[in-house]
N, C-alpha and C positions, 0 to 999 in steps of 0.2 A: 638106469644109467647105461649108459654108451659108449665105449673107450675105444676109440681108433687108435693100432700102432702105425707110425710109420717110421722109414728110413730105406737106406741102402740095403739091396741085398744082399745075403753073411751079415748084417748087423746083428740078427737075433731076436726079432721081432716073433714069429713062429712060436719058439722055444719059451723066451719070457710072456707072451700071452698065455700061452697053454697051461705055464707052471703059474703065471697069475690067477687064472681062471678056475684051476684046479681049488687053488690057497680059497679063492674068494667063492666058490661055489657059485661061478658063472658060465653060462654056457661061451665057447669060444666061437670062432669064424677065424675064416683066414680065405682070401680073395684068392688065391692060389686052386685052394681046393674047393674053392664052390666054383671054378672054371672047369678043370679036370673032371668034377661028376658031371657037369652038363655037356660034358666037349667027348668025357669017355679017353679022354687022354693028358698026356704030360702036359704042363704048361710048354714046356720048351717043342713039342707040336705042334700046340697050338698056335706058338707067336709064328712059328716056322712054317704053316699053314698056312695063317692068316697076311703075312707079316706086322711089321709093328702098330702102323695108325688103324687099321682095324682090331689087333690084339689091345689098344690103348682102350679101341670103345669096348670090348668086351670086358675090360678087368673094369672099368667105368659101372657097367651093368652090375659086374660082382659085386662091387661100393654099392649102388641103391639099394640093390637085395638085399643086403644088412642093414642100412638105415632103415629100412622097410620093416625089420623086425623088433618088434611092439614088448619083446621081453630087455631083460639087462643084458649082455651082451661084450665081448672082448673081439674085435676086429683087425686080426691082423690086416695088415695092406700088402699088396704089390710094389716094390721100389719106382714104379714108376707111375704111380698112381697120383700124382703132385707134377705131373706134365701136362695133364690137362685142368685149365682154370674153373670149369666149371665141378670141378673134384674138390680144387682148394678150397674155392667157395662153403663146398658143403663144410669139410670137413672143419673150415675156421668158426662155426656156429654149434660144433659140438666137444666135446672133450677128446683132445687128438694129444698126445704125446708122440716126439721126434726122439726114437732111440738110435742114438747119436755113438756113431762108432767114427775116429780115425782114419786115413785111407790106410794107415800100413796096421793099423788091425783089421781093418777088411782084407787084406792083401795075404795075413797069413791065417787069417780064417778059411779063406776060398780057397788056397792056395793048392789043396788038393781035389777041389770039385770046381773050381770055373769055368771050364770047359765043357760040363753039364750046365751051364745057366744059357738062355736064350739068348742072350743079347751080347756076348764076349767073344765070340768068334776066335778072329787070327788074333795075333796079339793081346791078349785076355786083358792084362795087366796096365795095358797102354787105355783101352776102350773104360777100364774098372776105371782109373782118373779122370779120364774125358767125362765120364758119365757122373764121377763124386762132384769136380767140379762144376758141371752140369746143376746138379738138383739140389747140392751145398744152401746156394741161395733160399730154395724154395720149402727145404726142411725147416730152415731156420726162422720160417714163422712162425713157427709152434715151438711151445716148451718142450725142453730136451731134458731126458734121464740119460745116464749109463747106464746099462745092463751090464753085468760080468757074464764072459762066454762060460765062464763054470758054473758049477752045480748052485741053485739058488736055492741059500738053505732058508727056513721059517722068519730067522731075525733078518735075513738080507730081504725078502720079499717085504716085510712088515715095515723097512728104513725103505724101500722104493714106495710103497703106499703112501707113508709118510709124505714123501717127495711129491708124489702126482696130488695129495689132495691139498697141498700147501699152493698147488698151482690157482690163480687165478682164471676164470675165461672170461 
């Protein structure tokens, strides 16, 4: 099994993989940090580095890596990993959940770190809607859970399992 998360960044994908992963005794991923070990730096250097349409092929690369790997598996995404089509592609052939947050709960999740995220510059707040309206669409081909930003105790994780395996693909 192969479970790609996606969504916006501050949705919580990171956080509900890792405590998924933990529950289910799976090993995790997260495209984030298999950049940072090969790059030896922050994501937000690297996009700032690179800038974006080479940062897009690189987190692209962190995608196949994971698909590439032959055990079971929790794959957090990059939010902006569903920009490129030949991404959506992959990911519509395998089991991809869209954890789906609000803009005004992204708004007050970030709201004390968006200024650390690569891509929010000036105006953090203005760029965080352009960008939800943006990729909105393109979340929205895959099945969507909520995650809660608090603690995910044994029955919540167990009612989201529920949730993802009632999913059809």
């Amino acid at each position: 099994m192969a479970l790609f998360l996606i969504g916006m960044p501050g949705a919580g994908k990171t956080y509900f993989g890792k405590r998924l992963g933990e529950y289910l005794k799976i090993k995790f991923y997260d495209t984030d940090e298999i950049i940072e070990c090969k790059y030896g730096k922050s994501v937000r250097e690297v996009f700032s580095e690179f800038g974006e349409k080479d940062f897009r092929k690189i987190e692209s690369e962190a995608l196949d890596y994971c698909f590439g790997i032959s055990e079971d598996i929790i794959c957090s995404t990059g939010g902006g990993i569903v920009e490129i089509q030949e991404n959506l592609n992959k990911l519509k052939k395998t089991k991809t959940i869209y954890i789906k947050k609000s803009l005004e709960e992204l708004e007050n999740r970030l709201r004390d770190e968006i200024s650390e995220r690569p891509l929010f510059g000036d105006e953090p707040f203005k760029k965080l809607k352009t960008l939800f309206e943006k990729r909105k669409g393109l979340y929205e081909q895959f099945p969507s859970i909520e995650v809660p930003f608090q603690e995910l105790s044994e029955a919540k994780l167990k009612e989201i399992i529920g949730e993802i395996n009632r999913i059809e693909y």
